[in-house]
N, C-alpha and C positions, 0 to 999 in steps of 0.2 A: 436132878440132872442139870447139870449147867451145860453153855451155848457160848461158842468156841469162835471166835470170827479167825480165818485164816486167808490172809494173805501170799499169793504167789507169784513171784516176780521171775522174769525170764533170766539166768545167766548166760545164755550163748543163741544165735543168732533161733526165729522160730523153725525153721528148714531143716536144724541141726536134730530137732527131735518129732516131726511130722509122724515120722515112722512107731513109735509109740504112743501117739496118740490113740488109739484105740486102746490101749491095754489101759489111759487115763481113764479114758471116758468110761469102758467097764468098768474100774473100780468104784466111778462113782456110782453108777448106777447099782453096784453090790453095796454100798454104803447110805443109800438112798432106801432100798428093799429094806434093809435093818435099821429104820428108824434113826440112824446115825446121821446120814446127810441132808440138810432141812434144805439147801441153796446153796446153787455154784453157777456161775457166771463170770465172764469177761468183765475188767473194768474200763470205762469208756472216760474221755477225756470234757470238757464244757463241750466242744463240739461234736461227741458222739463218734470219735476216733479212738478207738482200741489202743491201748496203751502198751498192751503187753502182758499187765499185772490180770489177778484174777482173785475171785474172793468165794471165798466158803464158807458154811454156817454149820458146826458139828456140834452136837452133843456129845458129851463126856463127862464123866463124874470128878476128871482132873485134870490138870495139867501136863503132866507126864501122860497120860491114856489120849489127848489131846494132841501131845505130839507124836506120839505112836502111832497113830492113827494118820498125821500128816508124812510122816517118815516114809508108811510104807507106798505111798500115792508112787506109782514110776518114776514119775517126773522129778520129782523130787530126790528119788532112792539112787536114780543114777545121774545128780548131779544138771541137769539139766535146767530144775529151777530150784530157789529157796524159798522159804517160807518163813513167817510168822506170825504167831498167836496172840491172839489175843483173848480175853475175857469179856464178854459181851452180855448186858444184862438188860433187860429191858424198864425204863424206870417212866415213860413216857407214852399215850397213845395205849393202842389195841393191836395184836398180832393174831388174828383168828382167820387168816384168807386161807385159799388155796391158792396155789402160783401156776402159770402154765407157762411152758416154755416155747423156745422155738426148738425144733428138730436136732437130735443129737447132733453138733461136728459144724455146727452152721455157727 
């Protein structure tokens, strides 16, 4: 199983899709349940200002199932944000933690 880095960047103002935000965040969290979503977060800027952009960590056997997978996210499906993939492999270090988050929406 290869690990998917996906990048999401906002196309129209955040206000314009607040309202679906929830149907985001379920789907990660059904993507998370099925072993598919390892990490999703906000990206932050050197001084810890939210940029906009956002990052995700997926598993998938391909590229194509990789963007399937990013296609059907809402945000994304209605044009709201775009996305792109990448191939992420780990060739450096140890990746064996658990991560804990802060509170859905926060």
């Amino acid at each position: 199983m290869k690990i998917w880095a996906l990048i999401s960047k906002p196309l129209v103002e955040r206000e314009a899709y607040l309202h679906r935000l929830p149907e985001h965040l379920a789907r990660q969290a059904e993507l998370e349940a099925q072993g598919v979503l390892l990490a999703a977060g906000p990206l932050l800027d050197v001084e810890g200002n939210k940029t906009g952009a956002g990052l995700m960590l997926l598993r998938a056997e391909t590229a194509e199932a990789a963007h399937d997978i990013a296609a059907e996210d809402p945000l994304h499906k209605d044009g709201f944000r775009s996305f792109e993939l990448s191939e992420w492999t780990l060739k450096e270090g140890t990746l064996l933690a658990a991560f804990g988050c802060e509170p859905r929406g926060q």
